[in-house]
N, C-alpha and C positions, 0 to 999 in steps of 0.2 A: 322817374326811371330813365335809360338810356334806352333810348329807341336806337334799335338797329337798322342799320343800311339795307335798302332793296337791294337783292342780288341775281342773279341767274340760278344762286342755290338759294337755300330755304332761309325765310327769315319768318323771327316768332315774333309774335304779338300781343299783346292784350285783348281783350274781344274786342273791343268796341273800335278800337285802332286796326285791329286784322278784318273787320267787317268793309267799312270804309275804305280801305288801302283795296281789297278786292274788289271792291264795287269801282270804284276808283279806275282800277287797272284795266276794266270791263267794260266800259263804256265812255273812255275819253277817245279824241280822233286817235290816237294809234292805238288803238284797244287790243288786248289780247285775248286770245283764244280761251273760254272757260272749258277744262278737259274732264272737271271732276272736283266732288267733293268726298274727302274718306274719312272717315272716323278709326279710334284706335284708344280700347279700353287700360287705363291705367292698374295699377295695383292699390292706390291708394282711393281708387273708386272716379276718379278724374277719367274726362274726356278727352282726348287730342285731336283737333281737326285740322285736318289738310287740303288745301284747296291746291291742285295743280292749274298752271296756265301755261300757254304757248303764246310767244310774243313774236309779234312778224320780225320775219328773218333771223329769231333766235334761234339755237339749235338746241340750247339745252332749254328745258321747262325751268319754271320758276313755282315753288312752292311754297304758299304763305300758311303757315302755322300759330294756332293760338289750343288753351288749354280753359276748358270746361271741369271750374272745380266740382268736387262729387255731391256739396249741398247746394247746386243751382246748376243743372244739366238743361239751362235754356239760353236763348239768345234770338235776336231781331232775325227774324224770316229774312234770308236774301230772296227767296222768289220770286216775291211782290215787286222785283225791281233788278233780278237778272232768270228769268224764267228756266232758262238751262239748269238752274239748280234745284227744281221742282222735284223730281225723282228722287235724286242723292237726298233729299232731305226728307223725304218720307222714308228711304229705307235707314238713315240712322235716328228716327224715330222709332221703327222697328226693333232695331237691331239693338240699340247702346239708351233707349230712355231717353233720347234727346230730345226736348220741344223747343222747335222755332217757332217763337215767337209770330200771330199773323199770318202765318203760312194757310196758304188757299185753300188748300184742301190736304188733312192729316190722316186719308183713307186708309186701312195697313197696303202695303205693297209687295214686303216680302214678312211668308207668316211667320212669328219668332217662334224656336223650339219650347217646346213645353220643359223637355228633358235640362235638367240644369248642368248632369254633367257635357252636354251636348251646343250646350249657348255656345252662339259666337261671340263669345266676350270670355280673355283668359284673368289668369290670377282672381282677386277676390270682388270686382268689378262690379256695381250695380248691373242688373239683370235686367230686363223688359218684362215687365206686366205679360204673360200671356196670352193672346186674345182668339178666342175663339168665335169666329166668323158664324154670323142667323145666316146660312143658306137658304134660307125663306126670303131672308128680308131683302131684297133689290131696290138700292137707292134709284130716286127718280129726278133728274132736274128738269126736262122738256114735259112741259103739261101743257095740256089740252082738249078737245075731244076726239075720242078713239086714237090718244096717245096710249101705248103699252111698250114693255120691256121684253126681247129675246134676248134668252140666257140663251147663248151660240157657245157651246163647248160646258165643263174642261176638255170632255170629250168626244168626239168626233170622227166623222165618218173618217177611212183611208188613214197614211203612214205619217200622222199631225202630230205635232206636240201639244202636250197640255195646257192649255192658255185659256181662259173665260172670258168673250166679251158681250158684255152688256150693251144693246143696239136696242138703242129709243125712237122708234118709229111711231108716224102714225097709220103705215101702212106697207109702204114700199120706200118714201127715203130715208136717208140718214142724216138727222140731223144733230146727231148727239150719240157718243159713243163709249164707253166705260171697258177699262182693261184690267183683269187679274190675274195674277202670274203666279201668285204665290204656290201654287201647286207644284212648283217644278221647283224650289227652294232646297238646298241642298247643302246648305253651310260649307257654301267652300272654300271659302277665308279660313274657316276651322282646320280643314284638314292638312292643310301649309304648314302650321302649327308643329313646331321641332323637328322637321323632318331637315336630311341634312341634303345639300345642295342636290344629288344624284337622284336621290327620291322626291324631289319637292316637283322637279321635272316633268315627272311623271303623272303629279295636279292638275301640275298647268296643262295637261295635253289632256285633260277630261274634262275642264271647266268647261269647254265649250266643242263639243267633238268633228263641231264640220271647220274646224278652222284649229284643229291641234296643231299641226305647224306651227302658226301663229303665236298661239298662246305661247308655246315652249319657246319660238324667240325672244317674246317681251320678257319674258323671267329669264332667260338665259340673260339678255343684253342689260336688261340690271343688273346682274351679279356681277356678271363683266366689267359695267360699267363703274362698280364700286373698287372691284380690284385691279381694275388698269390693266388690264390683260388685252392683250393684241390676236384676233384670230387667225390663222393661218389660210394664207389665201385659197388653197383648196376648198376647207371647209364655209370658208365664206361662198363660193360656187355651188357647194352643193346646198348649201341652204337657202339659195336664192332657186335653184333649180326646183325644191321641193314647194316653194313658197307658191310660184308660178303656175304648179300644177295642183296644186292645193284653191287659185283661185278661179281656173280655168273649171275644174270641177263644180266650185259653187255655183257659178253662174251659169253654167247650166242647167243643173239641180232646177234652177230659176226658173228657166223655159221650159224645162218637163211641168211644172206648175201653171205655171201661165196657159201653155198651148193645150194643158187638161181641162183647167178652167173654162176654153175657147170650146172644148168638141172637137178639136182636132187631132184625131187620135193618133193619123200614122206619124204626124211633127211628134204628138207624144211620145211613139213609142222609139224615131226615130234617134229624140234627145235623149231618151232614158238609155240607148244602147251606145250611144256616146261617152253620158257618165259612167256608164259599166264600165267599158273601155279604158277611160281615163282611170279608173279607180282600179282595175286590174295591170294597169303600167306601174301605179305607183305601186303596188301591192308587188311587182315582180325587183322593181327598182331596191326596195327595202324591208320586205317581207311584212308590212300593214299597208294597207287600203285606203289608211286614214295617214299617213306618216307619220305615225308615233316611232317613236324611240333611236327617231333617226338627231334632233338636237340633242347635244349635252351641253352643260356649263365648259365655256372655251373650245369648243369646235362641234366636229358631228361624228358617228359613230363610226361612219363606213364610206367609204365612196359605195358609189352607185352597183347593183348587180350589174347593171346590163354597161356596155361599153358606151362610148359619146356616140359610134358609128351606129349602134343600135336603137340608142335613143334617138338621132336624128332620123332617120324611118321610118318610126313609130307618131313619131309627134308630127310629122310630115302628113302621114298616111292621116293620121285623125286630124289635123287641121285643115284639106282636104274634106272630109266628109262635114265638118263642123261648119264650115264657110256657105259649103250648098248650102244645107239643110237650113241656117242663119238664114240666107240673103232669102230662100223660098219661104220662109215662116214671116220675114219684113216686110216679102212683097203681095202676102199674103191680104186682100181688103178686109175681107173680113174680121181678120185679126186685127188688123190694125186699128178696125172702129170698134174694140173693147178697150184697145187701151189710151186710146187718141180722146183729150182731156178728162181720165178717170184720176181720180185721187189727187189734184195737182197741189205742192206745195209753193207754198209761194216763197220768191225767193229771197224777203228781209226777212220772214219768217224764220230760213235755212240758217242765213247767214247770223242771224242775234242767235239763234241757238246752238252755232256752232256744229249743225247737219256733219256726218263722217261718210266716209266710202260713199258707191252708187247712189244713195238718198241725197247728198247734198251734193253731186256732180251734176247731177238731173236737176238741179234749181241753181246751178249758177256759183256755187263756194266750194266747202274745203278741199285746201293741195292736198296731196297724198305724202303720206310719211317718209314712203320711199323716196321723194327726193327733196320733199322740204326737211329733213331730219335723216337722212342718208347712212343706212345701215350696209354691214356684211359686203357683199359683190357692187349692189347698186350702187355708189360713185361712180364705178369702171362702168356701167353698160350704157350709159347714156342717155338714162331715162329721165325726160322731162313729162311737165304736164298736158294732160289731157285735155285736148278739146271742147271745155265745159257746155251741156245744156242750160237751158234757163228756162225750159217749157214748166218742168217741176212734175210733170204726170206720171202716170207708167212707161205709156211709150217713149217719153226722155230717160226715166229710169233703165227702160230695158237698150236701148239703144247706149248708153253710158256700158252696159256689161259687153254690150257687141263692142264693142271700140277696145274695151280692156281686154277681152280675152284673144282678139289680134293683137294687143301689146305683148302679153304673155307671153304669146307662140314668137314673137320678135326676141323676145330678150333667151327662147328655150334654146333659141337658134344662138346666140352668142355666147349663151353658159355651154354650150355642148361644144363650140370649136375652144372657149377655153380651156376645156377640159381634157381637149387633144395635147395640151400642150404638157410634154415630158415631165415637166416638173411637177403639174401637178397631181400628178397618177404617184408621184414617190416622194413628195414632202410631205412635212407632219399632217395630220386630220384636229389635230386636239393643240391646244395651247395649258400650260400646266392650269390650274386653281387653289389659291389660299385656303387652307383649310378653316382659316380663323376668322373668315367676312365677320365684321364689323361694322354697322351702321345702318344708315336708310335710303335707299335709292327709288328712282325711276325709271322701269324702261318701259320699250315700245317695239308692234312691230305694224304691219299692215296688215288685216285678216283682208279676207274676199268682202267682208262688211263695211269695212273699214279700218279705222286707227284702233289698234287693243295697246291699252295701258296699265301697268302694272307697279303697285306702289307695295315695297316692299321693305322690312325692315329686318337686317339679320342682327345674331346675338352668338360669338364663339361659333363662327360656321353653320349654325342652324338658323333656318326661318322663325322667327319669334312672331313674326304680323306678315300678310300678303294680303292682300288687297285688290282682284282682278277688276279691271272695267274694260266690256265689251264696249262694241260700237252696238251692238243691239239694244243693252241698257241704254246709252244714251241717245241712239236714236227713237226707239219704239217711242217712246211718249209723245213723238210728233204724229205718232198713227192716230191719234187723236182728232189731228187739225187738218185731215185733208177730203174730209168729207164734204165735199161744196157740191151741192146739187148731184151728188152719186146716189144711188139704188141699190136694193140689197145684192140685187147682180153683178153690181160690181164691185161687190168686197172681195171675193177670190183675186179678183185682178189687183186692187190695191194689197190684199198680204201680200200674197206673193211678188209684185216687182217692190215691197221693201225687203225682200230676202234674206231674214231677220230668224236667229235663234233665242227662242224661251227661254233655252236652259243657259245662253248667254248672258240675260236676264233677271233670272230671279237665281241669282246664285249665293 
């Protein structure tokens, strides 16, 4: 056969040739970034896999493609020898009946529907085996004497998501730590499923609800990106404006957790009145708290309720309180000695896994989207990178959000004097859209997590396959590996400064 040329767009393969050409692409000295691995059920019962990469200093990803016919839905585990694909390959074991080949552990990860009209698999597709999970039964791998297993969750004290982890002590450390998500499974590649660009939107802004923004960029800027469509610089402003406050809110979210954890109650209550705040600007800015329905495909909906003079005020006054409140919670000893070497990751760990947002700023690697890969406004504001940690702990964690949410309030400060400027109060908000998208695309945007990526394939204007990947799914499985001489006391501190959503997770 003819082997096709590697490109910056998508080249297909044979298995055995698309295994090796990835592994390949992963671990030579200029190696590229592994972003994700996604499946995508045929109609003639075949698999399609897609492996995205990011290659230094590309902008566009490169996606290598091969096809799993529908009598042999197996192939050679990459695990065992690019670990970052541990997760992706137990949830399309889940999902689509896939068995890789030697893969480490084939636990389920996300539970697959019973309901057949409800599988995430369209057309007449092999289905997944069922499996109904022995809630009795808790696997064990740390043995010894007065080794035993805490089932910590699904559910739990205070406003937590549902998540299960299995903590193998034999008394007080952690030496061994097991995670289930599936509880918060939600089939939401399904729901994507023919809806036409205006409602698919509206998905993407609930697959992951503290980072809807986000979400609704990386599926807008694939569509975009498919039809060549140019944004109109206003709307590009205000989407960087919503972004910025969209990330300022998580990360504080962050420190109401943290400084709960600690017994510090008034920092508590004083961060929880912050995010109110924050979440009540936005909620005045565009009538949700969460900025939903402010992206559309080619621009955004509205400029802003309140004026640029308004906003600058408001984000003044609370950067102001937020800066105190910051520097007295840093300078605070006591705090500092829960998070000062709790959870550290180490940083070739980060870096071969390809670590996203705050997790892997805090040991040392990945750029950020926004300006290795330069969307919407960010070209014009000037945004470089961050001052990376390499401690790897919480308190490099938490100190990477201090650093980004004075980014934030820098760039609030630039999108609001652009905002002054006459033109863009009275040029377009929207840039037109094809009705008839055609093909498979990539986008992306930055959540307060990290990089969210979205692999999407349309058919006559509607979503035929979507595909979301958080940075939670790809980070959380390193919450595995940062238990190094930590206590059950300091699991609060480790969730929390990974800052990480479930429902980003098990979707």
């Amino acid at each position: 056969m003819t082997v096709p040329q590697e490109t910056s767009a998508t080249s297909h393969w044979d298995v055995p040739t698309w295994r090796s050409r990835l592994l390949e692409r992963t671990t030579r000295h200029d190696a590229a970034r592994f972003a994700g691995l996604f499946g995508s059920a045929e109609n003639d019962g075949s698999v399609r896999l897609t492996a995205v990469l990011f290659a230094p200093d590309a902008e566009d990803p490169l996606t290598l493609q091969t096809h799993l016919p529908a009598d042999d839905l197996s192939y050679e585990a990459l695990s065992p020898l690019l670990p970052a694909a541990f997760w992706y390959e137990r949830a399309l074991h889940d999902l689509f009946g896939v068995e890789p080949k030697d893969h480490p552990r084939l636990d389920p990860l996300l539970l697959p529907l019973t309901d057949p009209a409800n599988a995430p698999l369209p057309g007449t597709a092999r289905r997944p085996i069922p499996l109904t999970p022995d809630e009795s039964a808790i696997p064990r791998a740390v043995t010894g004497p007065g080794v035993f297993t805490i089932p910590h969750g699904p559910v739990r004290s205070g406003v937590l998501e549902s998540v299960e982890y299995l903590v193998e002590t034999p008394g007080e450390d952690i030496p061994r730590i097991q995670i289930r998500v599936f509880h918060k499974h939600r089939g939401a590649s399904k729901n994507f499923e023919q809806r036409p660009l205006q409602d698919a939107v509206l998905v993407a802004e609930r697959v992951e609800g503290i980072a809807s923004v986000a979400h609704a960029l990386a599926f807008c800027h694939a569509a975009e990106r498919l039809a060549g469509t140019e944004i109109p610089w206003a709307a590009r402003l205000v989407r960087c404006l919503h972004a910025e406050l969209e990330r300022i809110t998580n990360h504080l979210d962050v420190m109401v957790k943290l400084t709960d954890a600690a017994g510090l109650a008034v920092a508590t209550a004083r961060f929880g009145l912050h995010k109110e705040r924050m979440l009540r600007l936005i909620g005045q800015l565009c009538g949700s708290r969460f900025g939903r329905s402010v992206i559309i495909p080619g621009g955004v909906h509205a400029l802003p309720a309140l004026g640029p003079d308004d906003i600058d005020r408001r984000v003044a006054r609370l950067h102001r309180g937020i800066a105190s409140d910051w520097q007295a919670a840093m300078t605070t000893p006591s705090f500092l000695d829960r998070l000062r070497t709790t959870g550290p990751l180490d940083s070739l760990l980060a870096h071969a896994h390809g670590a996203l947002g705050p997790v892997g700023k805090a040991s040392g690697c990945s750029p950020d989207a926004r300006y290795e890969r330069p969307y919407d406004a960010y070209p014009s504001l000037g945004l470089g990178p961050l001052v990376q940690e390499s401690a790897g702990d919480a308190l490099a964690r938490t100190q990477v959000r201090g650093t980004e949410i004075e980014q934030s309030f820098r760039l609030l400060r630039q999108i609001t004097e652009e905002l002054r400027d006459p033109a863009a109060g009275t040029g377009p908000l929207e840039a037109p859209m094809p009705t008839d998208l055609h093909g498979e695309v990539t986008g992306w945007a930055e959540a307060p997590q990290g990089e969210v990526l979205y692999l999407v394939r349309f058919e006559d204007g509607r979503v035929a396959r979507c595909v979301p990947r958080s940075a939670s799914f790809h980070n959380l499985v390193l919450f595995h590996e940062v238990f190094a001489g930590d206590i059950l006391t300091d699991f609060p501190f480790i969730e929390a400064s990974f800052g990480l959503s479930i429902a980003g997770v098990a979707l």
